[in-house]
ChimeraX commands (.cxc) that place a marker at each C-alpha (Angstrom):
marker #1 position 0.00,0.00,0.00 radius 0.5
marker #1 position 1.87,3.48,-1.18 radius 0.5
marker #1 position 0.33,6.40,-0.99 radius 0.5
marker #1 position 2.22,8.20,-3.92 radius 0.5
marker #1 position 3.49,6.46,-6.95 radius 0.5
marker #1 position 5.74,3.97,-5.83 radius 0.5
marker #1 position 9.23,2.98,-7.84 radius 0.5
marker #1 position 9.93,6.34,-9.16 radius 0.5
marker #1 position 13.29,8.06,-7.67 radius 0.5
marker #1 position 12.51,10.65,-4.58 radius 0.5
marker #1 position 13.89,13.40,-7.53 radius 0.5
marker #1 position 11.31,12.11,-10.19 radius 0.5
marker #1 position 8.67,12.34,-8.08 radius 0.5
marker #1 position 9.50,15.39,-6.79 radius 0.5
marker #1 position 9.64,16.99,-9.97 radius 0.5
marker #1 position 6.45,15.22,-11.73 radius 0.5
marker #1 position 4.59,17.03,-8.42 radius 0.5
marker #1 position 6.36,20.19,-9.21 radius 0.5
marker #1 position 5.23,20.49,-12.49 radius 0.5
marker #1 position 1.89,18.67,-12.71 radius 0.5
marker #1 position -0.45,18.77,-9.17 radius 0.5
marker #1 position -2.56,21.65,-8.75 radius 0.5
marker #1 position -4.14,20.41,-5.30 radius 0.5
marker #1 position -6.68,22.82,-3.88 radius 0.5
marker #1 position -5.75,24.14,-0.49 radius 0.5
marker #1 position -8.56,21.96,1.31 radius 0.5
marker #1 position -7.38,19.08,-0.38 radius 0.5
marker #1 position -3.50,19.40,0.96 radius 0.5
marker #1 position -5.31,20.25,4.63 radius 0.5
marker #1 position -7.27,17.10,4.37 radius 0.5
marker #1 position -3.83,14.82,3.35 radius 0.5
marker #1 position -1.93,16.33,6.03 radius 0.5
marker #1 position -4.45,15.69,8.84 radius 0.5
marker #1 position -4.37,11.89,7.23 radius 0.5
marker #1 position -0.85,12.04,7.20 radius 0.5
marker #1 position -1.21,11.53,10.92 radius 0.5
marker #1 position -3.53,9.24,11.41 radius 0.5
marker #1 position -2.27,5.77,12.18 radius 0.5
marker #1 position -3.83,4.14,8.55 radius 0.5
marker #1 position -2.19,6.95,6.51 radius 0.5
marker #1 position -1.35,4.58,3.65 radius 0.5
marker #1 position -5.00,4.12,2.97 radius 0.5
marker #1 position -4.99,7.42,1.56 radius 0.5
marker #1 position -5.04,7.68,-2.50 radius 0.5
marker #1 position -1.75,9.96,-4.02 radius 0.5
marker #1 position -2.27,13.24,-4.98 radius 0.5
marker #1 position -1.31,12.71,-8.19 radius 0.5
marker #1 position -4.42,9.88,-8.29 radius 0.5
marker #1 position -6.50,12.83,-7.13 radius 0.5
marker #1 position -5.73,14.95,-9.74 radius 0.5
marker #1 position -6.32,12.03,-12.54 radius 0.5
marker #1 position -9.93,11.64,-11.00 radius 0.5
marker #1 position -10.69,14.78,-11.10 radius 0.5
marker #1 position -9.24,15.06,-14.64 radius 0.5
marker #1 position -11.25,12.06,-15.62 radius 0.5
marker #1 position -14.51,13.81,-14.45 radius 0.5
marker #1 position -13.87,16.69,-16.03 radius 0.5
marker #1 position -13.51,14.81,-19.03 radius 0.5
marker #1 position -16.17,12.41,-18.85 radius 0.5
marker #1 position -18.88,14.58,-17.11 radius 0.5
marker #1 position -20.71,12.38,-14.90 radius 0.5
marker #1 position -23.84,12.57,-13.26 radius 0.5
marker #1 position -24.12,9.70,-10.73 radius 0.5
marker #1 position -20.83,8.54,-9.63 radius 0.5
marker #1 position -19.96,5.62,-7.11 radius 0.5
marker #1 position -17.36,5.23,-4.42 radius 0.5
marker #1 position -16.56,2.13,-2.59 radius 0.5
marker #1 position -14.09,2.89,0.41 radius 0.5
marker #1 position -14.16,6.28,1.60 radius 0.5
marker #1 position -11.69,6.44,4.17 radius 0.5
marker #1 position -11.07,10.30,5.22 radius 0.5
marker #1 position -13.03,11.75,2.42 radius 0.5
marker #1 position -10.01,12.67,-0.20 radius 0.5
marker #1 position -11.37,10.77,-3.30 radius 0.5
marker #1 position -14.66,11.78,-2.76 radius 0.5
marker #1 position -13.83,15.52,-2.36 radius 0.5
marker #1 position -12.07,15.79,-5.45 radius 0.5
marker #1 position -14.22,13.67,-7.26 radius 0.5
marker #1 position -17.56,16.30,-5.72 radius 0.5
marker #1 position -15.18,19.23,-6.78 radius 0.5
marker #1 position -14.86,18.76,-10.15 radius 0.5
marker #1 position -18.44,17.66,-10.71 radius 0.5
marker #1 position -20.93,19.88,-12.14 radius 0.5
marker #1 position -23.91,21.45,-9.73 radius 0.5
marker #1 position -26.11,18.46,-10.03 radius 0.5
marker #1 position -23.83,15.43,-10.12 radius 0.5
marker #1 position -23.74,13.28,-6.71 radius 0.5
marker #1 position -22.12,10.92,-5.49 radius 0.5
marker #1 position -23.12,7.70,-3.54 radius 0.5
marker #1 position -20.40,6.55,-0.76 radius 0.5
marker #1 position -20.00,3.45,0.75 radius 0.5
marker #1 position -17.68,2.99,3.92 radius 0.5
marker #1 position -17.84,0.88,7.57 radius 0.5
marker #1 position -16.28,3.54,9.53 radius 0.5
marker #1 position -17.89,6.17,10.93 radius 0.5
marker #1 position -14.73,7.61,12.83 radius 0.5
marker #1 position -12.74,8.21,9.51 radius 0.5
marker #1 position -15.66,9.29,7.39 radius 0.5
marker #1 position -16.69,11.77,10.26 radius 0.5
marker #1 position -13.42,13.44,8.84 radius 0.5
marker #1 position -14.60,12.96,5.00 radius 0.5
marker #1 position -17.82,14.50,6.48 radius 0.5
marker #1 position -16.07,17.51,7.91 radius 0.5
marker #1 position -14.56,18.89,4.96 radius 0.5
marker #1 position -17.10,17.89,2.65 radius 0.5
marker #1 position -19.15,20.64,4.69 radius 0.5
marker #1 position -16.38,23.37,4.44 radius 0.5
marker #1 position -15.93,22.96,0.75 radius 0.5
marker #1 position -19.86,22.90,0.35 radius 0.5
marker #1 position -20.09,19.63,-1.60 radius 0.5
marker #1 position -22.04,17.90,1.38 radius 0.5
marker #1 position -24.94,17.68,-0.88 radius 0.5
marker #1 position -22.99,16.54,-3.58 radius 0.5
marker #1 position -22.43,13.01,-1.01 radius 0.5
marker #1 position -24.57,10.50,-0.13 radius 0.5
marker #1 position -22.85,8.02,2.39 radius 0.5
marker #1 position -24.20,4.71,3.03 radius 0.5
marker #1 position -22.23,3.72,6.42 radius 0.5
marker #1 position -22.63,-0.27,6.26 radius 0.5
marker #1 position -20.99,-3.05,4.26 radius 0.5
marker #1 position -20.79,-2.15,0.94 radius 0.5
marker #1 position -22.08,-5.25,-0.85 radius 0.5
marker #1 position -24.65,-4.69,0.87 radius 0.5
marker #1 position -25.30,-1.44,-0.27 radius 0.5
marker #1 position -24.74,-2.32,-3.68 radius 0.5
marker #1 position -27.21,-4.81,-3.74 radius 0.5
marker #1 position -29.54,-2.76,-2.51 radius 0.5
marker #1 position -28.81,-0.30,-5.32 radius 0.5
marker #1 position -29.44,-2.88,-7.42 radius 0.5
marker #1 position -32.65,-4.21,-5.66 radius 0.5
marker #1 position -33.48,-0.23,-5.69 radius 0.5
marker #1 position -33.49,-0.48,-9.70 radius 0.5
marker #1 position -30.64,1.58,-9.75 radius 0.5
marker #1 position -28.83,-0.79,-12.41 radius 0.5
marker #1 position -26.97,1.06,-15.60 radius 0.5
marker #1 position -27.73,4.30,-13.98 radius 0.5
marker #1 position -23.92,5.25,-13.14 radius 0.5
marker #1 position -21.30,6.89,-14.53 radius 0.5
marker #1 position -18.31,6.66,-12.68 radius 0.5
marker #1 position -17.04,4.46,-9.94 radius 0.5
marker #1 position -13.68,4.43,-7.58 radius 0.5
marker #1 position -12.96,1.49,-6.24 radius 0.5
marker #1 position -10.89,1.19,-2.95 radius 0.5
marker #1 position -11.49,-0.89,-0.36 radius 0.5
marker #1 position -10.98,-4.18,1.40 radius 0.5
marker #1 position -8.95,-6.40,-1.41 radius 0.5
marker #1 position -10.67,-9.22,-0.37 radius 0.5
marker #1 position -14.22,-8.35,-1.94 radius 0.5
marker #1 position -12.98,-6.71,-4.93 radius 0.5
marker #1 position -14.23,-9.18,-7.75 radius 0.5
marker #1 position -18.07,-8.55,-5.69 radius 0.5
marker #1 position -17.65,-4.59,-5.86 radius 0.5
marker #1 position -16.15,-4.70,-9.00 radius 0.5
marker #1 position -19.75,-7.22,-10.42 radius 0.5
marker #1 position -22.15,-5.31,-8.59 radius 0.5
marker #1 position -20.43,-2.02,-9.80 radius 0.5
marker #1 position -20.60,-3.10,-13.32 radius 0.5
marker #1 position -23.77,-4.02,-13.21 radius 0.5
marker #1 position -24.54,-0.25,-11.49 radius 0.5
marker #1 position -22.90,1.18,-14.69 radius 0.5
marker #1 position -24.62,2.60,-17.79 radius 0.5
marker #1 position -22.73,1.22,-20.95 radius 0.5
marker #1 position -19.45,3.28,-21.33 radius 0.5
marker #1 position -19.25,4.12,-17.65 radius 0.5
marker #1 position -16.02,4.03,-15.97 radius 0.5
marker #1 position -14.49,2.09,-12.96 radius 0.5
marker #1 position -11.28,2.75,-11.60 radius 0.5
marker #1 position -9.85,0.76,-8.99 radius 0.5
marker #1 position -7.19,1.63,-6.60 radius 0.5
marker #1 position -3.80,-0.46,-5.01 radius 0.5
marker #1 position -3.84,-3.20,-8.53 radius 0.5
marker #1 position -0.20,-3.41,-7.92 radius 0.5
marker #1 position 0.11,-3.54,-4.35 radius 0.5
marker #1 position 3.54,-1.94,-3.98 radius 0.5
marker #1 position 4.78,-4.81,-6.45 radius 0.5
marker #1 position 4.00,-7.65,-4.49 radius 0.5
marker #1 position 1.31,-9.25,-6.80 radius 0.5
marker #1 position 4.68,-9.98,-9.25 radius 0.5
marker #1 position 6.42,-11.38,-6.86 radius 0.5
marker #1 position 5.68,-15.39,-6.70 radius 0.5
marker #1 position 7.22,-15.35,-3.08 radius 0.5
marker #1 position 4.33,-12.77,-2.22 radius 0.5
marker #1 position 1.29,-15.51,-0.93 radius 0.5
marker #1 position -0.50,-13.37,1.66 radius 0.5
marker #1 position -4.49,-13.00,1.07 radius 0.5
marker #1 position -3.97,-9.68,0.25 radius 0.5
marker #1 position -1.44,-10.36,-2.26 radius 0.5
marker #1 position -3.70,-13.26,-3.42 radius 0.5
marker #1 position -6.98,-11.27,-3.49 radius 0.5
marker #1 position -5.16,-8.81,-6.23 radius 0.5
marker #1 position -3.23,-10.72,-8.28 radius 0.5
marker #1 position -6.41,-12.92,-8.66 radius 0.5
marker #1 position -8.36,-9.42,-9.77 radius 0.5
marker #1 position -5.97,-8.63,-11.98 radius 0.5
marker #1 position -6.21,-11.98,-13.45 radius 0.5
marker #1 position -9.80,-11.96,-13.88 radius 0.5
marker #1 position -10.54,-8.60,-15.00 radius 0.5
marker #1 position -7.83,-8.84,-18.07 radius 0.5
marker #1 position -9.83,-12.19,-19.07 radius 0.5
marker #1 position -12.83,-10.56,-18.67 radius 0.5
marker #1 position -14.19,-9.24,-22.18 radius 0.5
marker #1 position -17.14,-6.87,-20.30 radius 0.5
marker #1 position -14.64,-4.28,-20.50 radius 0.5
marker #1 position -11.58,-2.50,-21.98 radius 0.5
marker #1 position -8.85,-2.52,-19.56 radius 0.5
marker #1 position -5.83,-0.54,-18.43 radius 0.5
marker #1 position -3.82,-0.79,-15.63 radius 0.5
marker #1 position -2.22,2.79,-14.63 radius 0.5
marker #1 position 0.84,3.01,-12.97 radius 0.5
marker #1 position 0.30,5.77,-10.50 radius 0.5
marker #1 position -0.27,5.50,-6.94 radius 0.5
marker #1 position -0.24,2.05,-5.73 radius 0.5
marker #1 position -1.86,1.31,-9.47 radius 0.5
marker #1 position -5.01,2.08,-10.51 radius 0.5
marker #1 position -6.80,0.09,-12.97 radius 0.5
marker #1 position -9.64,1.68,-15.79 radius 0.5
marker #1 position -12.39,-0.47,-16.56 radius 0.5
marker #1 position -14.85,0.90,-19.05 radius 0.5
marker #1 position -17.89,-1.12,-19.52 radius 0.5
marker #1 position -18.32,-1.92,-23.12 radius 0.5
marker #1 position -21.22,-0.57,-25.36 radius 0.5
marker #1 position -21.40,-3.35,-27.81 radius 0.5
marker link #1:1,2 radius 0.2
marker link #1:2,3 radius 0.2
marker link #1:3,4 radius 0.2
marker link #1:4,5 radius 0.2
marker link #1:5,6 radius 0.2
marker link #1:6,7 radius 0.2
marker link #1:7,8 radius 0.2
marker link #1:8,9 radius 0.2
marker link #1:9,10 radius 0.2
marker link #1:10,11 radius 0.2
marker link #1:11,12 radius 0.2
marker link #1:12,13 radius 0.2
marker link #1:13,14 radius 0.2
marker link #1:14,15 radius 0.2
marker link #1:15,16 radius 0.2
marker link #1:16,17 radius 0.2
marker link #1:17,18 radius 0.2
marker link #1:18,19 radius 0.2
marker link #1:19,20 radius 0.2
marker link #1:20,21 radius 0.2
marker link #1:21,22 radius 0.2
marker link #1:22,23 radius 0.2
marker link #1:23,24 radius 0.2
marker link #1:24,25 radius 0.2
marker link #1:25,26 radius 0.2
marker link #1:26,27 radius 0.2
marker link #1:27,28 radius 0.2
marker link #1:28,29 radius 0.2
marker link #1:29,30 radius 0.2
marker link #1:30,31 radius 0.2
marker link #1:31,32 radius 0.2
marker link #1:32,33 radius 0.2
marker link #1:33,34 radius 0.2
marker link #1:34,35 radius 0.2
marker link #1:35,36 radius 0.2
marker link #1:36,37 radius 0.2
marker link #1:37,38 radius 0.2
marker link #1:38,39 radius 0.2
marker link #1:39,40 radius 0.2
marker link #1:40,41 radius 0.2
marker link #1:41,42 radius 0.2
marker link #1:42,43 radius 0.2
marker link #1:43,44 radius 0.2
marker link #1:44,45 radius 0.2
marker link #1:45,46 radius 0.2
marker link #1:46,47 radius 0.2
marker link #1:47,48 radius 0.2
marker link #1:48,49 radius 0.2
marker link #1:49,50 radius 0.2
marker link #1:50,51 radius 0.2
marker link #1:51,52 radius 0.2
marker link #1:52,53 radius 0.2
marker link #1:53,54 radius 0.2
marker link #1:54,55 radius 0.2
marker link #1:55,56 radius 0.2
marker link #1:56,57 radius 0.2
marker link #1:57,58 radius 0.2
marker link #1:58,59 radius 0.2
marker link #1:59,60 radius 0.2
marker link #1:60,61 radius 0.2
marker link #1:61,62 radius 0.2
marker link #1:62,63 radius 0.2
marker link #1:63,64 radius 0.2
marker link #1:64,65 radius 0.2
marker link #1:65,66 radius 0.2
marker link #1:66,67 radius 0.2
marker link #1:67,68 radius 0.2
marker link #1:68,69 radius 0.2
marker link #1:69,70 radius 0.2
marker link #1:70,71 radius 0.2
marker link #1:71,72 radius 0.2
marker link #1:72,73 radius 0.2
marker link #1:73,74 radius 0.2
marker link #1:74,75 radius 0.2
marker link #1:75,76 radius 0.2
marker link #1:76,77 radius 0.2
marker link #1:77,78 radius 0.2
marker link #1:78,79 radius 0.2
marker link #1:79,80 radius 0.2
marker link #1:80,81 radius 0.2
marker link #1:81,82 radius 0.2
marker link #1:82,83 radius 0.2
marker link #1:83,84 radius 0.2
marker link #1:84,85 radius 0.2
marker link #1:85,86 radius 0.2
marker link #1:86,87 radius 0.2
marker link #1:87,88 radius 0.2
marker link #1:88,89 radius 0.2
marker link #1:89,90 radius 0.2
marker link #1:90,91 radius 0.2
marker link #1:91,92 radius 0.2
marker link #1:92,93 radius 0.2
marker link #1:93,94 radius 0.2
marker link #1:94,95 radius 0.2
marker link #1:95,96 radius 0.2
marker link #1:96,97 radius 0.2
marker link #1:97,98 radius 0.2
marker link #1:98,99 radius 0.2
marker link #1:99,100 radius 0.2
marker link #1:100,101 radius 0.2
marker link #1:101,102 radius 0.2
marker link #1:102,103 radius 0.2
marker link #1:103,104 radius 0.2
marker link #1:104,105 radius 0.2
marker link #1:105,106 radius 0.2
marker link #1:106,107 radius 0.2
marker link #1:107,108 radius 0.2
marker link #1:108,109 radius 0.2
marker link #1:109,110 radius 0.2
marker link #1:110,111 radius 0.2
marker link #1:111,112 radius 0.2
marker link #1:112,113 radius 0.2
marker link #1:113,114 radius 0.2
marker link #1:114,115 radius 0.2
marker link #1:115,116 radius 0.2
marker link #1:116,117 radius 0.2
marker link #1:117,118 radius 0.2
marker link #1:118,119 radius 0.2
marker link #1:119,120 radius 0.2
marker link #1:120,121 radius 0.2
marker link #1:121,122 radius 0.2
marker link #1:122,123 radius 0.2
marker link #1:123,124 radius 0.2
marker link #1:124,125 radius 0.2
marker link #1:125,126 radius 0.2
marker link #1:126,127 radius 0.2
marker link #1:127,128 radius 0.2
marker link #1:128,129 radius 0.2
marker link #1:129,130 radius 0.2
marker link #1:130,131 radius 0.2
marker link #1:131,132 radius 0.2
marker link #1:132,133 radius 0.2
marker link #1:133,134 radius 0.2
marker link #1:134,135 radius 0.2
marker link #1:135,136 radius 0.2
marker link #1:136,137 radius 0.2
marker link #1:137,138 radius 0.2
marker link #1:138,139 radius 0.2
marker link #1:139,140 radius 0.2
marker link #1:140,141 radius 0.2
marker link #1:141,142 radius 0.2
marker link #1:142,143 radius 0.2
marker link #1:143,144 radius 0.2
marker link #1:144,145 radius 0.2
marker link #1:145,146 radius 0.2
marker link #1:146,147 radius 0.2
marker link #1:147,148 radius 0.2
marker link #1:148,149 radius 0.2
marker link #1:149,150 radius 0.2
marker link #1:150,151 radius 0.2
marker link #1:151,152 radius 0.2
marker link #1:152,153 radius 0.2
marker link #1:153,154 radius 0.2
marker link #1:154,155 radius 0.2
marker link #1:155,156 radius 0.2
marker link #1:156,157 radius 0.2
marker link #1:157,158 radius 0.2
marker link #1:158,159 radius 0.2
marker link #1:159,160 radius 0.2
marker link #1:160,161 radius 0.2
marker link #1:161,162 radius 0.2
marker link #1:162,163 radius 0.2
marker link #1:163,164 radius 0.2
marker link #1:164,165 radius 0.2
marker link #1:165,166 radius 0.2
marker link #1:166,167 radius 0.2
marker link #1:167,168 radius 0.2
marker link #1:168,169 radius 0.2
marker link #1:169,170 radius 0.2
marker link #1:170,171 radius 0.2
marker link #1:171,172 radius 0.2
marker link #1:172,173 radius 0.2
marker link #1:173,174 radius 0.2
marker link #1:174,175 radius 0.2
marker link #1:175,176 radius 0.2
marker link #1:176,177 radius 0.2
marker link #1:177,178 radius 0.2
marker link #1:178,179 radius 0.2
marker link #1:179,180 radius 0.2
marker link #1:180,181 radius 0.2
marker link #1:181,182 radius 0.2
marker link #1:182,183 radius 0.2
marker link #1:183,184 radius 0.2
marker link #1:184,185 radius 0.2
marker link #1:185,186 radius 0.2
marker link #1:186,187 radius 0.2
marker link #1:187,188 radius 0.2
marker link #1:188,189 radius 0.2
marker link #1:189,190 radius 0.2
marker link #1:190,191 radius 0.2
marker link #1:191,192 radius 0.2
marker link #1:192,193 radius 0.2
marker link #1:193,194 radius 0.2
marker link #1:194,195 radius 0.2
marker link #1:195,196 radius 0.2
marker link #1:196,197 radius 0.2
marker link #1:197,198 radius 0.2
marker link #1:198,199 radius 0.2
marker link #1:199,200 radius 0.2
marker link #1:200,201 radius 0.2
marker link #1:201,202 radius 0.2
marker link #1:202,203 radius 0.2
marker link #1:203,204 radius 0.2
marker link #1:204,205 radius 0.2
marker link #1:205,206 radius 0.2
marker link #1:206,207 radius 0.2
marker link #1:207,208 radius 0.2
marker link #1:208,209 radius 0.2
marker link #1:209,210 radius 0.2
marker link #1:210,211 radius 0.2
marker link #1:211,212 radius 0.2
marker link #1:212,213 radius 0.2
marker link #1:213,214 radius 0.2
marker link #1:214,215 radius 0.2
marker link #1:215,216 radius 0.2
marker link #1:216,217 radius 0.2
marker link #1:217,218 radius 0.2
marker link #1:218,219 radius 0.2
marker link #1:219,220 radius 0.2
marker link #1:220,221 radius 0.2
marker link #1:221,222 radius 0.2
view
């Protein structure tokens, strides 16, 4: 888990920051309150940040879908670069780290923008589902426990509209999913994602490497 683009020299990444984030203010406040916190790796890189928020700019979403919200970072720049009516639906299990999320979500005035569903998120999904909520989403960010991946990644294709995007955080797990030593379930859990999703023909693929890795998944419209 790496939260900036691991197996680039200190200099190199030093100098792609230098030349390439713009982080908002309230974005830099929120990582360095993380940066304390005892589960600071969970947080995404800035430099993911800034490639979701270029990605919504891009794609213009309406309904978008996050699956691990930790202290609120993804979400806020996700909410931040959406236009005035496009929301967001969270799912998390914590309520001390998303009372965080909550708190600057408020001072940048995107609250409204976020609706968070504190509860396992499969179960949220499926309720989504159940709600007839399926194809109805745009964009989804997935980041959360490895161990349910493949069952967020199938309930959030199914959420998607054809052509909607999912991106999904830590797909190379500092490295270790190469590594044939590497057999811990976490380790497991991702190397058998990667596996499936590049054999599955649902979507085009492509596995970024930024962050920890972050993998786009566009659901097919043929």
């Amino acid at each position: 888990m790496s939260n900036k683009s691991f197996g680039l020299p200190a200099r190199v990444y030093d100098y792609m920051l230098s030349v390439s984030l713009r982080e908002a203010p309230i974005l830099a406040r929120l990582r360095t309150e993380t940066a304390k916190l005892p589960m600071s790796m969970m947080q995404i890189a800035p430099e993911q940040g800034q490639l979701l928020s270029l990605l919504v700019r891009a794609l213009q979403p309406t309904r978008c879908l996050e699956v691990g919200v930790f202290t609120g970072y993804s979400s806020l720049v996700v909410a931040l670069a959406l236009a005035p009516e496009g929301r967001i639906t969270a799912c998390d299990v914590s309520e001390e780290w998303t009372a965080i999320a909550r708190r600057y979500w408020q001072e940048a005035g995107v609250a409204h923008k976020i609706d968070l569903h504190l509860g396992p998120a499969l179960q949220t999904l499926d309720r989504l589902i159940a709600d007839g909520r399926a194809a109805s989403y745009d964009l989804a960010f997935i980041d959360a426990d490895k161990g349910n991946y493949w069952g967020y990644f199938e309930r959030a294709l199914m959420l998607m509209r054809p052509g909607g995007l999912i991106a999904i955080d830590n797909t190379l797990w500092s490295g270790a999913p190469a590594d044939p030593k590497a057999k811990d379930a976490t380790t497991e859990a991702i190397r058998a994602f990667n596996r499936r999703l590049f054999e599955d023909n649902r979507v085009h693929i492509s596995l970024v490497p930024i962050g920890d890795g972050m993998t786009l998944a566009l659901k097919r419209q043929d």
